[in-house]
C-alpha positions as CSV (number, residue, x, y, z in Angstrom):
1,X,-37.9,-39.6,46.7
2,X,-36.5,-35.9,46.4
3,X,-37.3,-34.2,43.8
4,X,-34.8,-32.5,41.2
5,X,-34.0,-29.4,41.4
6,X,-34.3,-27.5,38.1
7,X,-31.9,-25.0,38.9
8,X,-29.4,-27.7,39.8
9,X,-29.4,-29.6,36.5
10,X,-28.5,-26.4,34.4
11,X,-25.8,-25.2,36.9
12,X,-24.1,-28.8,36.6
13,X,-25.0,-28.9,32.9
14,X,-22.9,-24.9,32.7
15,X,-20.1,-26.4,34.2
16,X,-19.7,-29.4,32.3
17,X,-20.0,-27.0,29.2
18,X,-17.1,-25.4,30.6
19,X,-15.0,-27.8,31.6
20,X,-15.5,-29.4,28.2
21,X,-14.6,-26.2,26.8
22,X,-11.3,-26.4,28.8
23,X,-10.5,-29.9,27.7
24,X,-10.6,-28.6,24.1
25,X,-8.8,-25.2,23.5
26,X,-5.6,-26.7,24.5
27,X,-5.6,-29.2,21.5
28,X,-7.2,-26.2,19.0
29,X,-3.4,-24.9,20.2
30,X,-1.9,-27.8,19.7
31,X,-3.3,-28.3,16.2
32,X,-3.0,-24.8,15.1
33,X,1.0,-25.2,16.1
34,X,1.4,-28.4,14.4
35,X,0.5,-27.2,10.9
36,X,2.8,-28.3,8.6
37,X,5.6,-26.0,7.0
38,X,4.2,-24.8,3.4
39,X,5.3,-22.6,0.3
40,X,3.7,-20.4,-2.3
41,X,2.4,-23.1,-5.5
42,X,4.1,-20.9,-7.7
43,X,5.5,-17.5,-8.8
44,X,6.4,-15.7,-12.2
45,X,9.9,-14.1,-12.5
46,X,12.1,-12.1,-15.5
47,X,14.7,-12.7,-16.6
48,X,17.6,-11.0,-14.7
49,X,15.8,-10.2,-11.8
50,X,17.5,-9.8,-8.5
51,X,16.3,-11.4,-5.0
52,X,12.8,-12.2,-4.9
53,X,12.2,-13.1,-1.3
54,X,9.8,-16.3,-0.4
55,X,8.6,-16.8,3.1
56,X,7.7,-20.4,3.9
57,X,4.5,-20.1,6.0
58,X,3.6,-21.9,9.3
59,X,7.5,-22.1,10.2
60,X,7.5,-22.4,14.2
61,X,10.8,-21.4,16.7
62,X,13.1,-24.5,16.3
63,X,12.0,-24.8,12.5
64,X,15.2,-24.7,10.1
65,X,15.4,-24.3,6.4
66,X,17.9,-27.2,5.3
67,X,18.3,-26.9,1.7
68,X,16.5,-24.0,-1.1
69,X,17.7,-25.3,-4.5
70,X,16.6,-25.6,-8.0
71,X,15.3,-29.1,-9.1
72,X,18.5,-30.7,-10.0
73,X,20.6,-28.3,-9.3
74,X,20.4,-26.9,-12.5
75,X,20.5,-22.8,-11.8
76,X,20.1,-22.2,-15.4
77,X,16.8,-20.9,-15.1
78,X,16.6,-20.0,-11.7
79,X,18.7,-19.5,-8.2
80,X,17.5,-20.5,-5.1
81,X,19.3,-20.0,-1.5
82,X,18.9,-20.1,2.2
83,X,18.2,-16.6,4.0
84,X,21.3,-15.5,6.1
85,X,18.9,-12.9,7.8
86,X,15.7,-14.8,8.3
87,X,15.1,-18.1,9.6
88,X,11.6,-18.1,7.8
89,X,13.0,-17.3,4.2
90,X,14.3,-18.1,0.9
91,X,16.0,-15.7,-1.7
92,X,14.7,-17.1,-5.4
93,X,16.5,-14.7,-8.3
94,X,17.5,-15.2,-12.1
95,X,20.1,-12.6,-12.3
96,X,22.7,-15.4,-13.9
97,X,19.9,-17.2,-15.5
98,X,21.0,-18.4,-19.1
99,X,17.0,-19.1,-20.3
100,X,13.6,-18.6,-19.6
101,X,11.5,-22.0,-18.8
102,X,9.7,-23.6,-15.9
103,X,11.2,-25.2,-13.1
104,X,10.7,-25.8,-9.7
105,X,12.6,-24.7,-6.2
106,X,12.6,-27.6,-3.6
107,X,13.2,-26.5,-0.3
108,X,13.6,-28.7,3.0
109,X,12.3,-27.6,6.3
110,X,13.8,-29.5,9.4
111,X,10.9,-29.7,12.7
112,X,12.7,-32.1,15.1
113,X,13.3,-35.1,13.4
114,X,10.9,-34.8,10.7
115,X,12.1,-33.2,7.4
116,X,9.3,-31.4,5.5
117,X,9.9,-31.4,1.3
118,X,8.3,-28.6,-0.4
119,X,7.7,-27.3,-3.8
120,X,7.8,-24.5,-5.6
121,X,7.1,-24.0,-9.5
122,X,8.7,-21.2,-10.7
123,X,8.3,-19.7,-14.7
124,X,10.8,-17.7,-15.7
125,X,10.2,-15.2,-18.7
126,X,11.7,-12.6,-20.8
127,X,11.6,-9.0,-19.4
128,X,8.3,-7.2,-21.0
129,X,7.9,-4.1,-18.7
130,X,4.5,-3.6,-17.0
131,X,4.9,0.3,-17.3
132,X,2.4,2.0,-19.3
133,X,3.8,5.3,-19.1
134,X,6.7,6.7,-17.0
135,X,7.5,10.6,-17.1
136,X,9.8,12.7,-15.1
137,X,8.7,15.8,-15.7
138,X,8.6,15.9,-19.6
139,X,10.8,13.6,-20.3
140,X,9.4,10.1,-21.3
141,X,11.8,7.4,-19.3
142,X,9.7,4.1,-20.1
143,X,12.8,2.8,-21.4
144,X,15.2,3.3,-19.2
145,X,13.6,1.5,-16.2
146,X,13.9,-2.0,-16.2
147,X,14.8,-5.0,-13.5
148,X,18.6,-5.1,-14.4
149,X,20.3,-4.1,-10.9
150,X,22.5,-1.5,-13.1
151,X,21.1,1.3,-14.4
152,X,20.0,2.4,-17.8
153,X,19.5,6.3,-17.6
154,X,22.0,8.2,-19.9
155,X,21.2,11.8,-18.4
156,X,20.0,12.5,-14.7
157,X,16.7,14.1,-14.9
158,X,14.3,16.1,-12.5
159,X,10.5,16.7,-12.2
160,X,7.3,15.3,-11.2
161,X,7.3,11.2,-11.6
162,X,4.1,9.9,-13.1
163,X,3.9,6.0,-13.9
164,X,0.8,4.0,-15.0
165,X,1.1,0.9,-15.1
166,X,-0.1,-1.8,-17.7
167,X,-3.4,-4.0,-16.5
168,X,-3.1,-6.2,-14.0
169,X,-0.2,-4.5,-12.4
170,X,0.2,-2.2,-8.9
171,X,2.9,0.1,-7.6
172,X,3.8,-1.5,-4.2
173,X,6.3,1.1,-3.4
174,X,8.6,4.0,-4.9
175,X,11.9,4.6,-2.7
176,X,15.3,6.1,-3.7
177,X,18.4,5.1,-2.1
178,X,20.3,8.8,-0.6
179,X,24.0,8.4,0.7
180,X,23.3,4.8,1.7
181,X,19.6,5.6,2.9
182,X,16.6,4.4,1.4
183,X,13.7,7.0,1.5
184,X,9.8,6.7,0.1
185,X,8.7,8.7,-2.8
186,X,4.8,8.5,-4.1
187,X,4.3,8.8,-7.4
188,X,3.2,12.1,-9.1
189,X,6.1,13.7,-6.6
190,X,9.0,15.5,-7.7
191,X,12.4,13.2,-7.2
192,X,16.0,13.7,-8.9
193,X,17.9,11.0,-9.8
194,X,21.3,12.8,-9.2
195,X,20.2,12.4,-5.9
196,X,20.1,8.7,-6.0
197,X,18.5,5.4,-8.0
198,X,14.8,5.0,-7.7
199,X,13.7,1.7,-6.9
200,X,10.1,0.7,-8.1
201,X,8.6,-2.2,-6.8
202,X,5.3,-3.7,-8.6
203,X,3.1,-6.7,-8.3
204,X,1.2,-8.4,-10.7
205,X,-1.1,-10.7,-7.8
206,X,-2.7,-13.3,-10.4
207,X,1.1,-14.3,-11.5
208,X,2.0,-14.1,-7.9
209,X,5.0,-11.6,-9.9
210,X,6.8,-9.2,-7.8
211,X,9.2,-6.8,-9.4
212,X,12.2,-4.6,-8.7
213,X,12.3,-1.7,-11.7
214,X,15.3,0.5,-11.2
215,X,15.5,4.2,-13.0
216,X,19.3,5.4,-12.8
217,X,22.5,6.2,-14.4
218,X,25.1,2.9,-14.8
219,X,27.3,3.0,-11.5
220,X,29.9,1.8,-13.5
């Protein structure tokens, strides 16, 4: 009776490890792929805030949004539509909301011939700004920025922009809009709003609240 090589089992033991390796990436693809469409739990808004976008995560090519509404259809808390620029997205805003209150958007996600039904809980409250302190030079101008799209700033000013925010709350990003194009500022820069409104986004990451604050004149 021959004897077994040593050598021989471990290379035919190697290549049944591979080929069992083989056998199995394909369907860590496969289940990676197949993970269902999902949404954030929930988000905090203001009142009269403009579009808030909401990606829906895991969408795949083929994937379409079917329906972004309000439960109920009642959009007197919040508005909810379908993205005309992204496949993957949802616009959430309360710019024509009549109340604050709690709510939820419920979005459908089409995959082939199964229809995925999310949900979103959304809390809408009253507009309490997260600024600490904003200064344009010496001139305080807390007050004037808020998340109305129009803006509140009786005089253009001009100087170095300082903001602190409140607790809890992060400049994203500072950009003013110049003869149609948008340009970044960093705060404790000198800007002029004559030139142009300055958008300031902020985030608040344990609300999940993200914020549009707008210091200019009224273009009306």
């Amino acid at each position: 009776m021959k004897r077994i090589n040593k050598s021989s089992v471990l290379s035919l033991f190697c290549a049944f490890v591979m080929l069992l390796s083989l056998c199995l990436i394909p369907g860590v693809k496969s289940e990676a792929a197949a993970k269902a469409p999902a949404i954030d739990k929930s988000i905090v808004m203001f009142r009269n805030s403009y579009n808030r976008t909401i990606r829906i995560k895991n969408m795949k090519k083929g994937d379409v949004i079917t329906k972004a509404v309000p439960k109920g259809n009642d959009y007197s808390i919040v508005s909810a539509y379908t993205s005309d620029e992204h496949y993957n997205e949802i616009l959430v805003n309360t710019f024509n909301s009549s109340k604050s209150g709690t709510t939820k958007v419920l979005v459908n996600v089409k995959r082939g011939k199964k229809t995925y039904k999310l949900s979103m809980k959304v809390k809408v409250i009253s507009f309490t700004s997260p600024i600490q302190s904003a200064k344009v030079g010496k001139k305080n101008v807390k007050k004037y920025i808020s998340n109305v799209p129009y803006g509140l700033l009786k005089k253009d000013c001009s100087g170095k922009l300082s903001i602190k925010m409140k607790k809890g709350w992060k400049i994203q990003k500072i950009e003013q809009t110049v003869n149609g194009k948008t340009k970044k500022i960093k705060n404790n820069k000198k800007i002029n709003t004559a030139k142009g409104a300055i958008l300031i986004t902020v985030k608040n990451a344990k609300l999940n609240q993200i914020e549009e604050l707008k210091l200019a004149k009224p273009n009306f």
